[in-house]
C-alpha positions in Angstrom: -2.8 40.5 -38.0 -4.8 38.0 -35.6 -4.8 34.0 -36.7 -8.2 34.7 -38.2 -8.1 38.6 -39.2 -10.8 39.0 -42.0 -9.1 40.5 -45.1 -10.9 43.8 -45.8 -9.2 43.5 -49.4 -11.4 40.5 -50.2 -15.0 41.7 -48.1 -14.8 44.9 -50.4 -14.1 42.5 -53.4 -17.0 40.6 -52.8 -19.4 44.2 -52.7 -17.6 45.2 -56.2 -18.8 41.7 -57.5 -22.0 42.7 -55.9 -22.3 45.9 -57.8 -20.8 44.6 -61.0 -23.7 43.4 -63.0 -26.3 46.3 -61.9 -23.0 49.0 -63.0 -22.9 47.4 -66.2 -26.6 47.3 -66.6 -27.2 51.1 -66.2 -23.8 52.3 -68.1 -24.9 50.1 -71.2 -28.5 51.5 -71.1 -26.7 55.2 -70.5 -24.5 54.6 -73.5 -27.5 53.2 -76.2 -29.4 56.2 -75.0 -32.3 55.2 -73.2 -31.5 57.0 -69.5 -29.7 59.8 -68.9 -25.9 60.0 -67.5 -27.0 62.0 -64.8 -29.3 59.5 -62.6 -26.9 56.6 -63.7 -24.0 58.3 -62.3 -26.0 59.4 -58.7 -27.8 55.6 -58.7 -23.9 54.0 -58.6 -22.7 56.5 -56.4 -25.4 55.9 -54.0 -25.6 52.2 -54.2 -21.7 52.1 -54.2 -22.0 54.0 -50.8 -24.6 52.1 -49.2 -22.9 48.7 -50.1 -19.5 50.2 -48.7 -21.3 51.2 -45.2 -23.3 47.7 -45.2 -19.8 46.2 -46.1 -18.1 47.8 -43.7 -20.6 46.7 -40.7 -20.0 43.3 -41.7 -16.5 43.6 -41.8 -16.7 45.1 -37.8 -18.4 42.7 -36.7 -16.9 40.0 -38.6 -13.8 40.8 -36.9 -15.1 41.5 -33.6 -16.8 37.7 -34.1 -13.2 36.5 -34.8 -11.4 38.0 -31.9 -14.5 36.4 -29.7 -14.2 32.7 -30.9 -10.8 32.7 -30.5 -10.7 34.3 -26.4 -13.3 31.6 -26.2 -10.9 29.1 -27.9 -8.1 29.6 -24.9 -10.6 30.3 -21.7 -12.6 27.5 -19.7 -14.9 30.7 -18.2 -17.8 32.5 -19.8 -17.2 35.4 -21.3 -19.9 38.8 -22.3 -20.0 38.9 -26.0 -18.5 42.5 -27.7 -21.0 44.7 -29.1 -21.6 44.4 -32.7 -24.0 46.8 -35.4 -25.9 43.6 -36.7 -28.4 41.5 -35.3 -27.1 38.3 -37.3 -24.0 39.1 -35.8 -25.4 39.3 -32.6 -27.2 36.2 -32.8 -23.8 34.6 -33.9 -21.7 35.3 -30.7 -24.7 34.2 -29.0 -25.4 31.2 -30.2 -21.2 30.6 -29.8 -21.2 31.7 -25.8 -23.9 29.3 -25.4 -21.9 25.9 -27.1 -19.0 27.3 -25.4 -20.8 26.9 -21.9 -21.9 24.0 -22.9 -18.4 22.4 -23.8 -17.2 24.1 -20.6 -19.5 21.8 -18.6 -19.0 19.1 -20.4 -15.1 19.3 -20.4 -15.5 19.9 -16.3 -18.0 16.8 -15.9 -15.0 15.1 -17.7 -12.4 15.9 -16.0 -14.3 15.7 -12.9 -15.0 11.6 -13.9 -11.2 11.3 -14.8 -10.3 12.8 -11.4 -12.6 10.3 -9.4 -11.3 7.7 -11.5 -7.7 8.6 -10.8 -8.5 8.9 -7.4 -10.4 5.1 -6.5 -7.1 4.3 -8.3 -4.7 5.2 -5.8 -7.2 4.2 -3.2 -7.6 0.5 -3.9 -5.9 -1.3 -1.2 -4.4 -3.8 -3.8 -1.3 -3.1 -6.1 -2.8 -2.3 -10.1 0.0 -2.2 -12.7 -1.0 -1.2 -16.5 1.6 -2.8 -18.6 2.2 -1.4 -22.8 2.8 -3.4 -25.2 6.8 -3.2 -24.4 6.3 -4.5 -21.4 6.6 -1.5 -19.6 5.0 -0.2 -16.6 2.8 2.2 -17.7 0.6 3.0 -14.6 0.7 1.9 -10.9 -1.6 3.3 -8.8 -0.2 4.1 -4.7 0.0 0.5 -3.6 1.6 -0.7 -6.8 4.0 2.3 -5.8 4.6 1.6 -2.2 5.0 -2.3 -2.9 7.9 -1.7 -6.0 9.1 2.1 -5.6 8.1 4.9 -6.7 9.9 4.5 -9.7 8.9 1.3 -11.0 6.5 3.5 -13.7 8.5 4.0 -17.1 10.7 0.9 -16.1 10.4 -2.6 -17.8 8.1 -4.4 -15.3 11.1 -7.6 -14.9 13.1 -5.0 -13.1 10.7 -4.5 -10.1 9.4 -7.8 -10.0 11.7 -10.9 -10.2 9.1 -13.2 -10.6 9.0 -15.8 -13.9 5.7 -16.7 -14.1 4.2 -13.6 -13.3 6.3 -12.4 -16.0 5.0 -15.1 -18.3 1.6 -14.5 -17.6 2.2 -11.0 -19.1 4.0 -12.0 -22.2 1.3 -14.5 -22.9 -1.6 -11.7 -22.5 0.0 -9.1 -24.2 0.9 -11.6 -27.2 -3.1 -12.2 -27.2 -3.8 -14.9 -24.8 -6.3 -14.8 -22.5 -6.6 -13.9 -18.9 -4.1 -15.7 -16.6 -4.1 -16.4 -13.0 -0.8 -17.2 -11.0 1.0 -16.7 -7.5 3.9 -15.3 -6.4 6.3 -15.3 -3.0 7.8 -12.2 -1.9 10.1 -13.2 0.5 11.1 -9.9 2.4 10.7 -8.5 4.4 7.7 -10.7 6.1 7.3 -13.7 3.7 3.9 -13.0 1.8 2.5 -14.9 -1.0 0.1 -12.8 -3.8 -1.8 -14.1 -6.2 -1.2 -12.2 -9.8 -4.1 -11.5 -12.5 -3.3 -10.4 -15.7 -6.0 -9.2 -18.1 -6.1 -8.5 -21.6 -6.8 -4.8 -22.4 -7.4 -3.0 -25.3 -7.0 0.9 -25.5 -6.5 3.6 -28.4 -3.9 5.7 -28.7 -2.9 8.8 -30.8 -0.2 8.4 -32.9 2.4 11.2 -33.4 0.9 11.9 -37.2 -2.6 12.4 -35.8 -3.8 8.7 -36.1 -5.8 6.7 -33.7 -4.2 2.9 -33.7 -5.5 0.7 -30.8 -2.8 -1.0 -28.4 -3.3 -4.2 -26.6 -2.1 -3.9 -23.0 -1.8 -6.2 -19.8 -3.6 -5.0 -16.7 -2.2 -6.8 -13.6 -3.6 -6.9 -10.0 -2.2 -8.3 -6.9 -4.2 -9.9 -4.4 -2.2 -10.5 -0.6 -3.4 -13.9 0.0 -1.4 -14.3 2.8 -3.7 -14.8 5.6 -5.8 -17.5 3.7 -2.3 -19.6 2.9 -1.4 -18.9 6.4 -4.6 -19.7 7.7 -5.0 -23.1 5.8 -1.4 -23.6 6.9 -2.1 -22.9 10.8 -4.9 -25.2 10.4 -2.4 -27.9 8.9 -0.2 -27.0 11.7 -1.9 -26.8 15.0 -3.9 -30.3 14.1 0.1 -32.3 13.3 1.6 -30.4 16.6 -1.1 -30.9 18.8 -1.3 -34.7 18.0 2.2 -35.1 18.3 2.8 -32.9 21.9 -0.7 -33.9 23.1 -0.1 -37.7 22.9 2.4 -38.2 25.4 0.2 -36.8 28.2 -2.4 -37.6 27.0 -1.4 -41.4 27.4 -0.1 -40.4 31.0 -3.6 -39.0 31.8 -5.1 -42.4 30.7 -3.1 -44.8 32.0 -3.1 -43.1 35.3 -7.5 -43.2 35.2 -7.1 -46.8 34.4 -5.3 -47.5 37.6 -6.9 -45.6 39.7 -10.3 -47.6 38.6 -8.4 -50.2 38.6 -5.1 -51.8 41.0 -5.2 -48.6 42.9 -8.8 -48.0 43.3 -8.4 -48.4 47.5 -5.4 -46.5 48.0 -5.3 -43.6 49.2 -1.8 -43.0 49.0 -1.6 -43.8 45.0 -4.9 -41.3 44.4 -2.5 -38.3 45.9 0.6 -39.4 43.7 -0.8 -40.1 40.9 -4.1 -37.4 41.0 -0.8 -34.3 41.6 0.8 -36.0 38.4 -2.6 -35.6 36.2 -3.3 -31.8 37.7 1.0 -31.4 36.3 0.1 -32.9 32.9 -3.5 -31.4 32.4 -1.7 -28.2 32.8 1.2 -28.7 31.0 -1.2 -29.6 28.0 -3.4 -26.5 28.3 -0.1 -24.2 28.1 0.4 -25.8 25.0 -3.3 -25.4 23.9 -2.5 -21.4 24.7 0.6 -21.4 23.0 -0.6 -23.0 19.7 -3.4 -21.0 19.6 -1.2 -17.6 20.3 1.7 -18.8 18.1 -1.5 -19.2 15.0 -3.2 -15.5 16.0 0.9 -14.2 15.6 1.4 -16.2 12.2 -2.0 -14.8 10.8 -0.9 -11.6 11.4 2.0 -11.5 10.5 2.1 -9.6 7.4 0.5 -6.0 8.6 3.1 -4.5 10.9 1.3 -2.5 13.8 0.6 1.2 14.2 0.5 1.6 18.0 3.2 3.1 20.2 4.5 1.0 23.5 6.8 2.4 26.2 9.0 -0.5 26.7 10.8 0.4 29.6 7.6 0.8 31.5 6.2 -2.9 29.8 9.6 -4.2 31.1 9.0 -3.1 34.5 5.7 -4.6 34.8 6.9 -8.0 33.5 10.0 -7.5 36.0 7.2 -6.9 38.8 5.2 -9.8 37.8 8.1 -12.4 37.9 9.6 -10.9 41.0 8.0 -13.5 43.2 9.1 -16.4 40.9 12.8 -15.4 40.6 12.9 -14.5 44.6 11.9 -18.1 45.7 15.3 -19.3 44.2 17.4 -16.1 45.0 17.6 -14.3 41.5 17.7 -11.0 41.3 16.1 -8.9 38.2 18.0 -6.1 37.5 17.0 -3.4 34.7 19.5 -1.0 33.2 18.3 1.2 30.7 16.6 4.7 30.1 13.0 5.6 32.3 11.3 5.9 28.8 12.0 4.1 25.3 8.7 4.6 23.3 8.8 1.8 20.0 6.4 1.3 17.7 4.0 -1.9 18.5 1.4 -3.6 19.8 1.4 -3.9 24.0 0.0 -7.0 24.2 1.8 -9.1 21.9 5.5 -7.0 23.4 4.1 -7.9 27.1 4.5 -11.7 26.0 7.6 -11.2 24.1 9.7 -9.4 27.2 7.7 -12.5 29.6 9.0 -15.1 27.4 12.6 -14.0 27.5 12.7 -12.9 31.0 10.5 -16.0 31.9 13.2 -18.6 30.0 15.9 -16.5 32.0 14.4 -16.9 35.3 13.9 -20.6 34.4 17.8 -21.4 33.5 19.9 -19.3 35.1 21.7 -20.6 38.4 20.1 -19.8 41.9 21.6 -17.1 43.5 22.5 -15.4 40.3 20.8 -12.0 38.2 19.1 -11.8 35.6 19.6 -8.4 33.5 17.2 -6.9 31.2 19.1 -4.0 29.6 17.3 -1.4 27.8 19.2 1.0 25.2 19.1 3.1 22.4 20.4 1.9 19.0 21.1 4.0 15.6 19.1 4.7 13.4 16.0 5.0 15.2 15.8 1.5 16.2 15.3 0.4 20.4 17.0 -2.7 22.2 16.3 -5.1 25.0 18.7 -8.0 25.8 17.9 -10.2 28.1 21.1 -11.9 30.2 21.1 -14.7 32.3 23.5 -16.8 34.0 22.6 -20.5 33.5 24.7 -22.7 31.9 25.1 -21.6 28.3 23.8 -23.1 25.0 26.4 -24.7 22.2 26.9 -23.5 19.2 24.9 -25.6 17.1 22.0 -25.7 18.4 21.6 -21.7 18.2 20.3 -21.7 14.7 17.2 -24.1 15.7 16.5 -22.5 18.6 13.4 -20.4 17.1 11.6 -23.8 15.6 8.9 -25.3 17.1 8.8 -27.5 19.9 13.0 -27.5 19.4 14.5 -28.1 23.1 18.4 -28.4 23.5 17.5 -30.8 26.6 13.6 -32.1 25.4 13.9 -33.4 30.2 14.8 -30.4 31.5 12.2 -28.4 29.4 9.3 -30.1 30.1 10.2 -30.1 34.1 10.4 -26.7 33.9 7.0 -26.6 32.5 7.9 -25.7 28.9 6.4 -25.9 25.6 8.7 -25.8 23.4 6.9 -22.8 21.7 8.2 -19.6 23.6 11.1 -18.4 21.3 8.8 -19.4 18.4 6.2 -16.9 19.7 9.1 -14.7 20.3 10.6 -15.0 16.6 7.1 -14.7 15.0 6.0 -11.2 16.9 9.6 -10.0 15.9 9.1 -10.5 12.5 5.6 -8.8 12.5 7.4 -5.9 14.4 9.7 -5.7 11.4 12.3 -6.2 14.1 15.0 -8.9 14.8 16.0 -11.2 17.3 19.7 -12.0 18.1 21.0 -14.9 20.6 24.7 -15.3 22.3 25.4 -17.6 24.4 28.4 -19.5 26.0 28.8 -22.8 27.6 29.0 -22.3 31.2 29.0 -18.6 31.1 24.9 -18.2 30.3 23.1 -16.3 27.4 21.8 -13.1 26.2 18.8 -12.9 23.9 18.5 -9.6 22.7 15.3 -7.9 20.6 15.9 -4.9 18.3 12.4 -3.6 17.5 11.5 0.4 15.5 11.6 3.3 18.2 8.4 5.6 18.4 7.6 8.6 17.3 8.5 10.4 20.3 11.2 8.7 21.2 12.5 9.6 17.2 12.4 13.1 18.0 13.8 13.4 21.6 16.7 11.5 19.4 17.0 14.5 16.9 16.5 16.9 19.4 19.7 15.9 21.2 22.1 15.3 18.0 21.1 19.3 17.2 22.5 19.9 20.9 
């Protein structure tokens, strides 16, 4: 029998109730005489049958209406109705196809609203947690996901971020406080600072006994706010270095006008000296201009690795080309070992001044008469190297950890001859970092130094790998 069969048993019950008080009616005016047996008898019989025929139409159709509602009950599709005898019943399933269409609509429009909202969920750019009650993560949307592991949902939230007062923030909004505001530092694997905002929100839930209770929960967003701290940082920056490395030839520049219009105003001799020795420090000042303001771009950007696709081997080359003439005038050779192609992932530009810087500092310290190498290699898993050797006279020991700071020179003389900044492995460090690569330095006293860059291999380049480890 179906969920809802219709119990014959009780449909005929109901017509014998029916009948009951007209039966009694004619067999007590049969039995005190006052109608015959006869027409009693053919009137039950005939009223009997006609309410068992009318009974058993209702109970057809009843059934048929059952079997109907509950197909409809289990599909999210129209369906044709069954035939039936009545027109009530008729009207019935009707009337039910038509509030079944219209939940159908309704539950698609629904679901339809749910879907969008799920999906400008995942799409938001910044990280959205839903924490319960427990403290658990009970949503996280794709960047939330890609920024903690695709785990962290189900998991209390202090085991995917390690941050106190972000974690305090919570407690306090989920014990009932009000909305809370804080920042965070995630240190790897770029340095990147966040700022946290929690939110008190309140949603209903269905208990396992049927109830609806309603839950207070903590909604938190992150915000990158890195490129506004590193911004108002740069600014901080470039305005202390460039007072400090500007002053000194700065001073030069006026001391020098104030002779010249002055003592040496008639001598002709003093104007060549001393105008060569401006054009020097002019220059020198605006290659630190250009380096300040390239060193800020790199900081700014630090955060979003790039997308492109470089072929170092080829942007080695070039640089080697361009510096040829420089290295030749004191008898060093370039030499570069390496594969014809080694694609990386990168950006051109900022790689071009990476390789220049290295091979330029080489160029600039190594002996005359010596080489410079630039070797090129492949390095598991899927990561690309160039190392830069030259054969000057070596850095010690401890000044290798310092050598990435700003405007830190082992010998401050020698640099500044040479026309440095003091910014060049700074540059270097910084584009590294963005490349989510690393930079490693040797170097021995009297023997000369090899600076070497590790940086993602391309696409390409990934699968020429795989293709020869199957061979």
């Amino acid at each position: 029998m179906a969920r809802h069969d219709i119990s014959a048993r009780r449909i005929f019950g109901t017509g014998l109730a029916l009948l009951a008080p007209t039966a009694v009616l004619l067999v007590g005016l049969a039995v005190n005489g006052r109608v015959d047996w006869g027409p009693v008898i053919a009137t039950l019989t005939l009223t009997s049958g006609l309410t068992l025929l009318v009974l058993r139409l209702i109970l057809s159709d009843a059934r048929q209406m059952a079997r109907h509602l509950e197909k409809l009950a289990d599909v999210e599709h129209p369906m044709p109705p069954p035939s039936v005898a009545t027109d009530t019943a008729e009207a019935l399933l009707s009337g039910a196809n038509r509030l079944h269409a219209a939940w159908t609509e309704r539950l698609a429009a629904a679901r339809g609203r749910l879907a969008m909202g799920d999906a400008m969920l995942e799409a938001l750019p910044n990280p959205l947690l839903l924490i319960d009650s427990r403290r658990s993560v009970d949503l996280a949307n794709a960047a939330a996901r890609s920024l903690f592991g695709e785990a962290v949902v189900g998991r209390d939230l202090a085991l995917a971020l390690r941050a106190p007062a972000v974690l305090g923030a919570v407690e306090e909004v989920l014990a009932g406080g009000d909305a809370r505001t804080v920042e965070l530092t995630l240190p790897v694997p770029v340095e990147r600072v966040l700022e946290a905002r929690v939110k008190p929100f309140r949603r209903t839930a269905r208990t396992a006994a049927g109830q609806d209770v309603t839950e207070l929960v903590a909604i938190l967003a992150l915000h990158d706010i890195t490129a506004i701290k590193r911004s108002e940082q740069m600014r901080a920056d470039f305005v202390a270095n460039a007072s400090h490395e500007l002053r000194t030839p700065l001073s030069t520049l006026v001391g020098f006008i104030e002779t010249l219009r002055g003592p040496a105003r008639d001598d002709p001799a003093a104007h060549d000296r001393f105008l060569s020795i401006m054009q020097e420090q002019a220059g020198r000042m605006a290659r630190l201009v250009a380096d300040l303001l390239s060193l800020s771009r790199i900081e700014l950007d630090e955060h979003s690795p790039p997308q492109g696709e470089v072929d170092l081997a080829r942007l080695v080359r070039s640089v080697a080309a361009m510096l040829e003439l420089r290295a030749a005038a004191r008898r060093i050779a370039i030499a570069i070992d390496g594969p014809e192609s080694l694609p990386v992932t990168g950006d051109e530009d900022q790689l071009t001044q990476v390789v220049q810087n290295l091979v330029d500092n080489a160029v600039k310290y190594t002996r005359d008469g010596t080489e410079v190498t630039v070797r090129l290699e492949r390095r598991a898993p899927g990561m690309a190297a160039v190392a830069v050797t030259d054969r000057g006279e070596g850095i010690a020991r401890q000044h290798l950890p310092r050598l990435t700071e700003r405007f830190y020179r082992v010998d401050p003389a020698r640099s500044r001859q040479l026309g440095g900044t003091g910014l060049g492995l700074a540059i270097v460090k910084h584009i590294v970092n963005r490349h989510r690569g690393r930079l490693s330095i040797e170097s021995e006293v009297g023997r000369g130094s090899t600076f070497t860059v590790t940086l993602p291999m391309g696409a390409a380049s990934g699968q020429d790998g795989l293709r020869k480890s199957a061979e």
